[in-house]
C-alpha positions as CSV (number, residue, x, y, z in Angstrom):
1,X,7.9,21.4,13.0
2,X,11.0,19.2,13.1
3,X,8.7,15.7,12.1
4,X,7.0,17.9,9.0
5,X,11.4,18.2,7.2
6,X,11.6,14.2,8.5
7,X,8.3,13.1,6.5
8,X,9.2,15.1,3.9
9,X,13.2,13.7,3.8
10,X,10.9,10.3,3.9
11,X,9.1,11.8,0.8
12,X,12.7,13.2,-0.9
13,X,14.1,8.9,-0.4
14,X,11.2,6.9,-1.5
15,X,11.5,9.2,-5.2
16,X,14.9,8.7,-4.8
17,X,14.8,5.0,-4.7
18,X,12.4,4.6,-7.4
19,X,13.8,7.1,-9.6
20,X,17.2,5.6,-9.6
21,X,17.0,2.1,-9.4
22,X,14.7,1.5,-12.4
23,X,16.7,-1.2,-13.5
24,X,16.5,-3.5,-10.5
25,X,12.9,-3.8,-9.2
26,X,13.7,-6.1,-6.0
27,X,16.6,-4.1,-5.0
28,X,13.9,-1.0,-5.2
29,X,11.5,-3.1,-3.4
30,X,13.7,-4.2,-0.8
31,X,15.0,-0.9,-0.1
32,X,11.1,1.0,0.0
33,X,10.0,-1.6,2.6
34,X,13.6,-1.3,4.6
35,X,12.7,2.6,4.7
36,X,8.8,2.2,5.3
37,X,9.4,0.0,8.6
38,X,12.5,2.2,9.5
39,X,10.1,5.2,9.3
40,X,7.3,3.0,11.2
41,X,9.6,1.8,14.3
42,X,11.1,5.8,14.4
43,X,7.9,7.0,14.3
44,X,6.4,4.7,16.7
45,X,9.3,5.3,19.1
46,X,9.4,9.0,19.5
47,X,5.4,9.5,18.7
48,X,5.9,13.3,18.1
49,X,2.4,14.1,17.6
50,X,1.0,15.8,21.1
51,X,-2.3,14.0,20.2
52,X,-2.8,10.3,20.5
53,X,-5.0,9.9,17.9
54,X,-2.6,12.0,15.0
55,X,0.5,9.3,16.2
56,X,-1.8,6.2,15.8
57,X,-3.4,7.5,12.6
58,X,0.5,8.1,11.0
59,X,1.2,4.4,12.3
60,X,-1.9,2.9,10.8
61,X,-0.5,4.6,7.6
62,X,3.1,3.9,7.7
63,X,2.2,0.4,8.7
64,X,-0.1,0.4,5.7
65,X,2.7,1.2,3.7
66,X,5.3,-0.9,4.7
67,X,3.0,-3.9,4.7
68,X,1.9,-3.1,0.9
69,X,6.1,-2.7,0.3
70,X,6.4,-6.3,2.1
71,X,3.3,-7.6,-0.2
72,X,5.5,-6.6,-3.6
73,X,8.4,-8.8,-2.6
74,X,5.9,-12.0,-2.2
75,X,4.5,-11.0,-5.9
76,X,7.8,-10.8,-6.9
77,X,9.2,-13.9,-5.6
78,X,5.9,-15.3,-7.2
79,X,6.5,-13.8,-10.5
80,X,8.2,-16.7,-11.7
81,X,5.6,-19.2,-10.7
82,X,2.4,-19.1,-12.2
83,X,-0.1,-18.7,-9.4
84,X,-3.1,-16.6,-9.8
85,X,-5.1,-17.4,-6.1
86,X,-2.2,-16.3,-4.8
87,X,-1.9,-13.2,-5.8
88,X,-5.1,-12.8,-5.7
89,X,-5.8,-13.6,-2.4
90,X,-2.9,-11.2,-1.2
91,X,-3.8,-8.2,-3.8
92,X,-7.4,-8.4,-2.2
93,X,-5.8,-8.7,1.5
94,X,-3.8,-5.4,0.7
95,X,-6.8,-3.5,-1.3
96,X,-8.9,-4.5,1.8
97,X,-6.2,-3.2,4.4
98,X,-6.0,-0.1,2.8
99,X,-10.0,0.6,2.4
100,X,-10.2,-0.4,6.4
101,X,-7.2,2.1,7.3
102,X,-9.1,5.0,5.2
103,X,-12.1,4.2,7.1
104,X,-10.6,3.9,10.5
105,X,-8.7,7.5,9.2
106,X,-12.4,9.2,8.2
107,X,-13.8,8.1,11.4
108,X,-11.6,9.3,13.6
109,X,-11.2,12.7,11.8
110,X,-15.3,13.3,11.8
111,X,-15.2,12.0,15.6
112,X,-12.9,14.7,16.2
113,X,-14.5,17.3,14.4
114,X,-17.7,16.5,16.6
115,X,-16.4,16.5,19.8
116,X,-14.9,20.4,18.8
117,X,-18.8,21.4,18.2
């Protein structure tokens, strides 16, 4: 029950961050993606889900997350250069990460729902 008050103190920062720092958008960014892959190695460390399949499906999502965080600092940077392909290329890379992540997600949740039948 102790993992449930540290997702949700994950929760409480990321609002934190984006609520208060409205004036500085790479400081926000920079401090989302320090907190996503803080979350990711703590999480990946103490694994605190007793089945496998729960820890590596909150890793595939953390990792999701900090990767999409890590993607808004390259957009940012490329803000001031005009280059379309580029952001592009890594908007499609992020929207297709995500879409694989929710499938891997669904099909280990219906696996496990069959093997309980």
């Amino acid at each position: 029950f102790w993992y449930e008050a540290f997702c949700m103190l994950r929760k409480l920062l990321i609002i934190f961050v984006v609520t208060l720092i409205q004036e500085d958008t790479r400081r926000q960014i920079f401090l989302l993606s320090l907190l996503s892959v803080l979350y990711l190695g703590i999480h990946s460390y103490l694994s605190p889900f007793t089945k496998h399949a729960l820890n590596e499906l909150e890793s595939h999502a953390l990792f999701t997350m900090a990767f999409t965080y890590n993607v808004c600092v390259l957009f940012q940077e490329a803000s001031n250069v005009n280059n379309n392909d580029f952001e592009m290329s890594f908007t499609w890379c992020v929207i297709l990460l995500n879409f694989a992540i929710a499938v891997h997600c669904c099909t280990r949740i219906a696996r496990s729902f069959l093997t309980l039948r």
